[in-house]
C-alpha positions in Angstrom: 251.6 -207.9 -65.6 253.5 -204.5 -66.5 257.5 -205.2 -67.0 259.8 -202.6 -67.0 262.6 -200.7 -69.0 265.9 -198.7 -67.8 265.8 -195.3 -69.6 269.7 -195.2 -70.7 271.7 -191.7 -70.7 273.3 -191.9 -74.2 276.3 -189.5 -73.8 277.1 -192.1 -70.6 275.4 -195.3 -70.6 274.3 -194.6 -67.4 270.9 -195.7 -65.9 268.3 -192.5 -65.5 265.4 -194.2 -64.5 263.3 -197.4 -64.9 260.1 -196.9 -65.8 256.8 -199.4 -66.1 256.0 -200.6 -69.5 251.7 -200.7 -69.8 250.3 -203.7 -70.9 247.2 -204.3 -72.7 244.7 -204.5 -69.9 246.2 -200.9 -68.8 246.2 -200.0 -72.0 242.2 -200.8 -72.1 241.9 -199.2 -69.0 243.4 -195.6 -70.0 241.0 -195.7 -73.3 238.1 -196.2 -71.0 239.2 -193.6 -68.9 239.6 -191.1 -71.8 236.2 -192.5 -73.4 234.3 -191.5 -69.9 235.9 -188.5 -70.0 234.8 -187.1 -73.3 231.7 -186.0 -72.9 232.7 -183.6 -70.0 235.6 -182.2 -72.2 233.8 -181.7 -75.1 230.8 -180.3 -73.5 233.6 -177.6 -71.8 232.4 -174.1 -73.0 235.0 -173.3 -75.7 236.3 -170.5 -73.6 236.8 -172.7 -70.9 238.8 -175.4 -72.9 240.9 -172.3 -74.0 241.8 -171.0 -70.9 242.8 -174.4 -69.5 244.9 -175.0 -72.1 246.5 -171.9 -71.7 247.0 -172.6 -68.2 249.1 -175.9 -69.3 251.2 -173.6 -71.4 252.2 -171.2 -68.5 252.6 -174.7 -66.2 254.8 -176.5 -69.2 256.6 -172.5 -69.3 257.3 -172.9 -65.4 259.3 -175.8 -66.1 261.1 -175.5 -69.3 264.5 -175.8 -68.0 263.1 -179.5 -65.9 261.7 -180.7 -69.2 265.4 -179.5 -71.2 267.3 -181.3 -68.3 265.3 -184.3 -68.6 265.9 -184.6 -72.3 269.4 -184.0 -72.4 269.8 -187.2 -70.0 266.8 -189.2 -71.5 267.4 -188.1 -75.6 271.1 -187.1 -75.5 269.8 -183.6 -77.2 271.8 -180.6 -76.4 270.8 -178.1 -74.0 270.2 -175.5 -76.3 268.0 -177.7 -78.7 266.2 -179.0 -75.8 265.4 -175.5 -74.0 263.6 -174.9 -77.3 261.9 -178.3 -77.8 260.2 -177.3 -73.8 259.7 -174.2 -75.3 258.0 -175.4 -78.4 255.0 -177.4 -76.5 254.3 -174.2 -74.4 254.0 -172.2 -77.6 251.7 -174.8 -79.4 249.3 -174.9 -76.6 249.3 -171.1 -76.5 248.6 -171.4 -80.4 246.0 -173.9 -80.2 244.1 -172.3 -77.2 243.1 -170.1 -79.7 241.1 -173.1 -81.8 238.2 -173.8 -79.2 236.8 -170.0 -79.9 237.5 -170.4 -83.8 235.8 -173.7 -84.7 233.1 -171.7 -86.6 231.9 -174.4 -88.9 229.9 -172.5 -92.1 226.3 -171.6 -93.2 226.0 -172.5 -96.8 223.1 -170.9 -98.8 220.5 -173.2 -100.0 217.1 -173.6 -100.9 214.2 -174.6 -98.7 216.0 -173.4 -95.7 219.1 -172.9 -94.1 222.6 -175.3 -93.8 224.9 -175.4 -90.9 228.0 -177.4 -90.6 229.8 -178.0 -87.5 233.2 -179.5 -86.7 232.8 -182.4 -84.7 235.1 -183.9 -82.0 236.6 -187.4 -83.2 236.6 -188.8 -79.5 239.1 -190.8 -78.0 242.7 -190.0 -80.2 246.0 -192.5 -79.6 249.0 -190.9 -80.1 252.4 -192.9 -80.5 255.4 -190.6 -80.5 259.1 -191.5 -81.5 262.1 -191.0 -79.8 264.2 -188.5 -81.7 261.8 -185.5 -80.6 260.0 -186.4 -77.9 258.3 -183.7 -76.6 257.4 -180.9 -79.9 256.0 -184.3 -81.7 254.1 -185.0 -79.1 252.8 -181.5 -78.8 252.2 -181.3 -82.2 249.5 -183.6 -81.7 247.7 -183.5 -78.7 247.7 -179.5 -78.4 245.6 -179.4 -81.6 243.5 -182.8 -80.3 242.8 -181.2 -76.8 241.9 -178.0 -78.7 239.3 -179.8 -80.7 237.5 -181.3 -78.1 239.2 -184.5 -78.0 240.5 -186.6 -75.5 244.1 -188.1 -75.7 246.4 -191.2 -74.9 249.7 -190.8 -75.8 252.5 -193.4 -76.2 255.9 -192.2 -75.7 258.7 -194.3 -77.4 260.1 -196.8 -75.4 263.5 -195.4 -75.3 262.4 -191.6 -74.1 259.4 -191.5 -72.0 260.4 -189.3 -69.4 259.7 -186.0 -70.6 256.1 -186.9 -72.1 254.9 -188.3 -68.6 256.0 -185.3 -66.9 253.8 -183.4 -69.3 251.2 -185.5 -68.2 251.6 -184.3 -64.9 252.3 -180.8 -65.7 248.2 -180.8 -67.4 247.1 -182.0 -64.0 248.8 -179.9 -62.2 247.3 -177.1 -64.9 243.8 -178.6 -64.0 242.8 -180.3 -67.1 240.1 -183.2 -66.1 241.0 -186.6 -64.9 241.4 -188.9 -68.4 241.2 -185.9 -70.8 245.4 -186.2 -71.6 246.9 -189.6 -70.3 250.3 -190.9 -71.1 251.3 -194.4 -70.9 254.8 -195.6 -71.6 254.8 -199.2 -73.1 256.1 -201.0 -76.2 254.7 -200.9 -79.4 253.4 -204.1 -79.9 250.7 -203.5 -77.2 250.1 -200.0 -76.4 250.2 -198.9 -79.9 248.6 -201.8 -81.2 245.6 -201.5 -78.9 245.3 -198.3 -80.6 245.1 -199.8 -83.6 242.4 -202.2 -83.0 240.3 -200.5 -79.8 237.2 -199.4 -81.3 236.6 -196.2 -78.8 240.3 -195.4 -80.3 238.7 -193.4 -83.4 242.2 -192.0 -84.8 245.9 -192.6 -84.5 248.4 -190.3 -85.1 251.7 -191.7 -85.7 255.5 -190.4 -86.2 258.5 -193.1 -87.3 259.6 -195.2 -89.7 257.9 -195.8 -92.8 258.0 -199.5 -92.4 255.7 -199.5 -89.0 253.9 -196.5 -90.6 252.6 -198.9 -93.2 251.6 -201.5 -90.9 249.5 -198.5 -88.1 248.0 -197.9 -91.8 246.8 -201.3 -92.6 245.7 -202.2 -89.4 243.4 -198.8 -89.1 241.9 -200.2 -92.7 239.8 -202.5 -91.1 238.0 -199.9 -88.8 238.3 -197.1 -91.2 239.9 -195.7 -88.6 241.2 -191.9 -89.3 245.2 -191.8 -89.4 248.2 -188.9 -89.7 251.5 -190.4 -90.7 254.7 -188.7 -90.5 257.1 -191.1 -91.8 260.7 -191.2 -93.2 262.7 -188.3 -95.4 265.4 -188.7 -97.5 265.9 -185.1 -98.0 267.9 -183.3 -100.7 269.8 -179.6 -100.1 270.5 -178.5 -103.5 273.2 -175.8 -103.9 273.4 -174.3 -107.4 276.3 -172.1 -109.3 275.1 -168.6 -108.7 274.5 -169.6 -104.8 276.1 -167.6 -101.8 278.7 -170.8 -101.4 280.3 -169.3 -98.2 276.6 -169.3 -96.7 275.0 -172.6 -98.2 278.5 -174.6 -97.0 278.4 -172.9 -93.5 275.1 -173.6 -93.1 275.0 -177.4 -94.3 276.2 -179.1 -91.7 273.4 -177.9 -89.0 270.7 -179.0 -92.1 272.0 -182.6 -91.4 273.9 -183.2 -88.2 271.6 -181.5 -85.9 270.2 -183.7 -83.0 273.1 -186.2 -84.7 271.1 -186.7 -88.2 268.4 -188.1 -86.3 265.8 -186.5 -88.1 263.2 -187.5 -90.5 263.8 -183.7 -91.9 267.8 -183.9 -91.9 269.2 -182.5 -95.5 271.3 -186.4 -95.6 271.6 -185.9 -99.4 273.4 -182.8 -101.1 273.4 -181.8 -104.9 276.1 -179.6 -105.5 276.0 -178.1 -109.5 279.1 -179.4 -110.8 281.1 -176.2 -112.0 281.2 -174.9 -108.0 281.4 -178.5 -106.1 285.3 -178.8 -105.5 284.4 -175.0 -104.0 281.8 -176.0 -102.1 283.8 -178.8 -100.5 286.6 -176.5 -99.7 284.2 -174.1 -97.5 282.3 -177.8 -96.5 285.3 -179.3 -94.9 286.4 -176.8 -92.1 282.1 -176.1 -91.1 282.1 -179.8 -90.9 284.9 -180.3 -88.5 283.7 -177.0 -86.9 281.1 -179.1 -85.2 281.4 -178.6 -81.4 280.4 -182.7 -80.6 280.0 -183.5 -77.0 278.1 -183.3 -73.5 274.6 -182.0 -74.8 274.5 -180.8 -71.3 277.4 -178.3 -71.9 276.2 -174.8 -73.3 278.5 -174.4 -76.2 277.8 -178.2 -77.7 276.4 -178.4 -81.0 275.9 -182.2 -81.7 275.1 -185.4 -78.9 275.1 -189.0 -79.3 273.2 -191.5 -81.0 270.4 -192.9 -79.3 271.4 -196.5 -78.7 274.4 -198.5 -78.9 271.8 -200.7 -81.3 271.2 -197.3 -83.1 274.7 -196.4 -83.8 275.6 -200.0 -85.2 273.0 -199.8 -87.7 274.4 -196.5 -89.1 277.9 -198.0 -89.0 276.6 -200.8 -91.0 274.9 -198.5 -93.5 278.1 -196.4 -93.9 280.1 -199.2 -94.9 283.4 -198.6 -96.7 281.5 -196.0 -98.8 284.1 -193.3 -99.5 284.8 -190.6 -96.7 285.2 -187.3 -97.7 286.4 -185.7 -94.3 284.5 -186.3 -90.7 284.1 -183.9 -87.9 285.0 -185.2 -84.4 283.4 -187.2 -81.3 284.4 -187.9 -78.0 286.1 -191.0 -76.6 284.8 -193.2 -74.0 281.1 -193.4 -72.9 278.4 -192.4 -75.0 276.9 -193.6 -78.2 279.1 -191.3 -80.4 279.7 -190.9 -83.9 281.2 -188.2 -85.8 279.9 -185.8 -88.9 280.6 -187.8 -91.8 280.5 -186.7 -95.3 280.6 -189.5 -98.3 281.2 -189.2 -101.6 279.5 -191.7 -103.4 280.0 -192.8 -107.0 276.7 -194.5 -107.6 273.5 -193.3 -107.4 272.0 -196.4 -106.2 274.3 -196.2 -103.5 272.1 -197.1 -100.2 273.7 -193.7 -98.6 271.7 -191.9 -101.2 268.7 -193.9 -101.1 268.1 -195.1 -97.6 267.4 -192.8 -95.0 270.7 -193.3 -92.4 268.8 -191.4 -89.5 272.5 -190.2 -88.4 275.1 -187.9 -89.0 276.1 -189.1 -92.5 275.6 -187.0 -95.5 276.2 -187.8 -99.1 277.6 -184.7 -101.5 277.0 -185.5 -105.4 277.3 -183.4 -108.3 274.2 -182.1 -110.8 274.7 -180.2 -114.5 271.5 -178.4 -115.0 268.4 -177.7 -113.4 266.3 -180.2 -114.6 268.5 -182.5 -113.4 268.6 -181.7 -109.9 265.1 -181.9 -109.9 265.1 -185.3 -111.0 267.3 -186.5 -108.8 266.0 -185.0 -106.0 263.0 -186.3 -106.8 264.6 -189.7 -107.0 263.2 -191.5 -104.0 260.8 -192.9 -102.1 260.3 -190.4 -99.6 259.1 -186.5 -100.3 259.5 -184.4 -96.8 261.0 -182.1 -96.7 264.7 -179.7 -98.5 266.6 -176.8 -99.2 267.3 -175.0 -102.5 270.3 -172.8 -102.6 270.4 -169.9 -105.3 270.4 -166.3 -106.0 267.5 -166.6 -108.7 264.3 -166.0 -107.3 262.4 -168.1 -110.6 264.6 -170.7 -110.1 263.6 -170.8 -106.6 260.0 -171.5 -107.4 260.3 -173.2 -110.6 262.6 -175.6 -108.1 260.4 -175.4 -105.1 257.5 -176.7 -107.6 259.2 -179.3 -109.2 260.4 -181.0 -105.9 258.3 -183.8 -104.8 258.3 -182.5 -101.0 255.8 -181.3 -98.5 258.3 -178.7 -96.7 260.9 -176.5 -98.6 263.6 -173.8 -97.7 265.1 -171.4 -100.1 268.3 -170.4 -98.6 267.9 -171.6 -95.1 267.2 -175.1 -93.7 263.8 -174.4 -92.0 261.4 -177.1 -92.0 259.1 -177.0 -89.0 256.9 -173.9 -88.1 254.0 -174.7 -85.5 251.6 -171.7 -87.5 252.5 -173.5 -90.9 251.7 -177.0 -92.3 253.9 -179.8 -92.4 253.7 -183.2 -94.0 254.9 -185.5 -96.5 254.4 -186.3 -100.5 254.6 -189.8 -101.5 256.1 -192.5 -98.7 256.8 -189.4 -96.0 253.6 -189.7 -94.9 249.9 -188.8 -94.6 248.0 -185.8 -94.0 249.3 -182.6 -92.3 250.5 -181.2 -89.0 250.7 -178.1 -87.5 249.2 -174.4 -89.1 245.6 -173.0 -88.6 244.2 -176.0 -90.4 245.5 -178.4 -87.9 242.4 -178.5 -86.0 240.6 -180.2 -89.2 242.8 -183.4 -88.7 240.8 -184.0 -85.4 237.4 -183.0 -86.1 234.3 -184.5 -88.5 232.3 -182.3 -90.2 228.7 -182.4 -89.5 226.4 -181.3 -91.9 222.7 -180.0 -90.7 219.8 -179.2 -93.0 217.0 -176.7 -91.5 214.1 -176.3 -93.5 212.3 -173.1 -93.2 209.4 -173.5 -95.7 206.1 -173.7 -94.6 
């Protein structure tokens, strides 16, 4: 029996929409329905597969200001941030259209004949999506999969599923084939378990915590199933002396408190060198407070709520009574607020500078020399993603190879780039997203012998 779940506004606390949770024997039934469907899709000239995506790029461009709407009430993001999250899934299909046409595999010389490779369709892909960017995480992985030749099921999280079943309807509506890209909403326990362990499911592509990361990766083990992970950050923004400070302090805040620090790429740690920190806090304080927090739905609001009333008590609890800098503002009332916080802590074992907070918390410490701000940026877990802040273009890249991190910035805060990779080093993740080479993450290569000798 399918149960159900009210999707929660998070700037009000008000009831959107309740939606059906899937339960295993649906679950079953989509994966057949995408299995029976694969041989059609993949057999689609490549042309053809290109020019229907395209066509679910100019219906997903039809409706960009719907899907924005919908994820401002559903997510809490602002308008402006949502506008280009819609905007971001029409531009990766457009990207990826290109991919059908372009999967060339190679002819390698050998002797006795000739060698072929070809890039071979994976089959049925399961795709479990988290709820702090619903729809470009989403798109990041079914664009390329669709592309490839593969058909898709795609779990939204429970919290934010409204936007990925309207793209569901949008690819009908674009003409894509009946079980080529199905989304189900559901827990997951069941949904994206049965991706797990279905054996038509032959990859999983999963975005969240490093915790459940670890278990998806375990689980695939047993059918050597193929797996992308794009896990946790704890992400370090390293300012150094000879640094534009005006320009590095101005532009820390949206490195960290965009979509409320709920974001595995958020800059939560800063390493300020210690002959220009009490500077750098003097510029940090008023950008800080400068933070327009408030309806995402208003054009000029920089920052929304937390997700969850659950959500925002677990970041309470991990702030503590660390020491508090400054904080920007938050409304009153309704809404699962909480205000840009900045800690100073005095330990570096401190769990603000270890654990990532997943909210809009950031911790400001001081560093000496180079070698050690690349040691203690380097000193975690997680390797995703970070800025480097200097005027030295060597230093850039002697910095930018030292960091243990699969996405770097050097003077900006720019992570995410759909024509450019993006994963994880260490316990960030697995594999990459995104970029020309996307396509390989979905694909087998075949190898073919011909011999030509008599």
């Amino acid at each position: 029996m399918s149960t159900t779940i009210e999707v929660i506004n998070p700037a009000t606390e008000e009831v959107v929409r309740t939606v059906a949770l899937a339960s295993a024997n649906e679950t079953d039934a989509a994966i057949a329905r995408a299995q029976a469907a694969l041989p059609a899709w993949r057999a689609v000239a490549p042309a053809d597969r290109a020019r229907l995506l395209r066509r679910f790029a100019a219906a997903v461009d039809a409706d960009v200001e719907n899907l924005a709407r919908l994820e401002v009430a559903n997510s809490g993001h602002t308008i402006g941030n949502a506008r280009w999250e819609a905007g971001n899934v029409r531009d990766l299909l457009d990207y990826y259209s290109a991919g059908p046409e372009r999967l060339t595999g190679k002819q390698i010389p050998v002797a006795g004949g000739v060698n072929i490779t070809f890039a071979e369709p994976l089959g049925v892909v399961g795709v479990i999506v988290p709820w702090n960017f619903p729809m470009p995480i989403a798109a990041w992985a079914f664009a390329p999969a669709l592309a490839a030749g593969n058909t898709v099921v795609l779990k939204p999280a429970e919290l934010t599923p409204l936007t990925a079943l309207r793209l569901a309807e949008l690819a009908g509506e674009a003409g894509l084939p009946d079980g080529v890209f199905q989304v189900i909403a559901g827990k997951g326990s069941v949904v994206g378990q049965r991706f797990v362990t279905h054996p038509a499911v032959r990859k999983v592509v999963f975005t969240g915590s490093t915790e459940v990361g670890k278990q998806i990766m375990a689980g695939c083990a047993d059918q050597v199933k193929r797996l992308t992970l794009e896990l946790g950050g704890k992400n370090a923004n390293i300012v150094f002396a000879d640094a534009d400070l005006e320009r590095a302090a101005a532009a820390a805040p949206y490195g960290v408190f965009d979509n409320a620090g709920q974001d595995c790429c958020a800059r939560s740690r800063i390493l300020v060198q210690a002959e220009v920190y009490d500077r750098f806090m003097e510029l940090f304080e008023p950008a800080v407070r400068g933070v327009v927090v408030g309806d995402p739905a208003a054009e000029s609001t920089e920052m929304g709520p937390l997700i969850s009333a659950a959500h925002r008590e677990r970041v309470t609890g991990l702030l503590g009574d660390s020491p508090v800098a400054f904080r920007g503002h938050a409304p009153d009332g309704p809404g699962f607020w909480f205000p840009p916080t900045v800690v100073t802590p005095a330990s570096r074992s401190d769990v603000l500078l270890t654990d990532e907070v997943f909210g809009p918390v950031v911790a400001v410490v001081r560093f000496h020399d180079e070698a050690e701000a690349v040691a203690m940026a380097n000193d975690t877990e997680y390797g995703l993603s970070g800025s480097i802040w200097t005027r030295d273009v060597g230093r850039a890249l002697r910095v930018s190879r030292g960091v243990e991190a699969g996405n770097l910035s050097v003077n900006s805060h720019s992570s995410v780039r759909y024509s450019t990779p993006f994963g994880g080093f260490k316990q960030s993740g697995l594999g990459r997203e995104l970029g020309p080479d996307a396509l390989d993450a979905f694909t087998e290569t075949k190898n073919v012998f011909i011999g030509t000798e008599a």
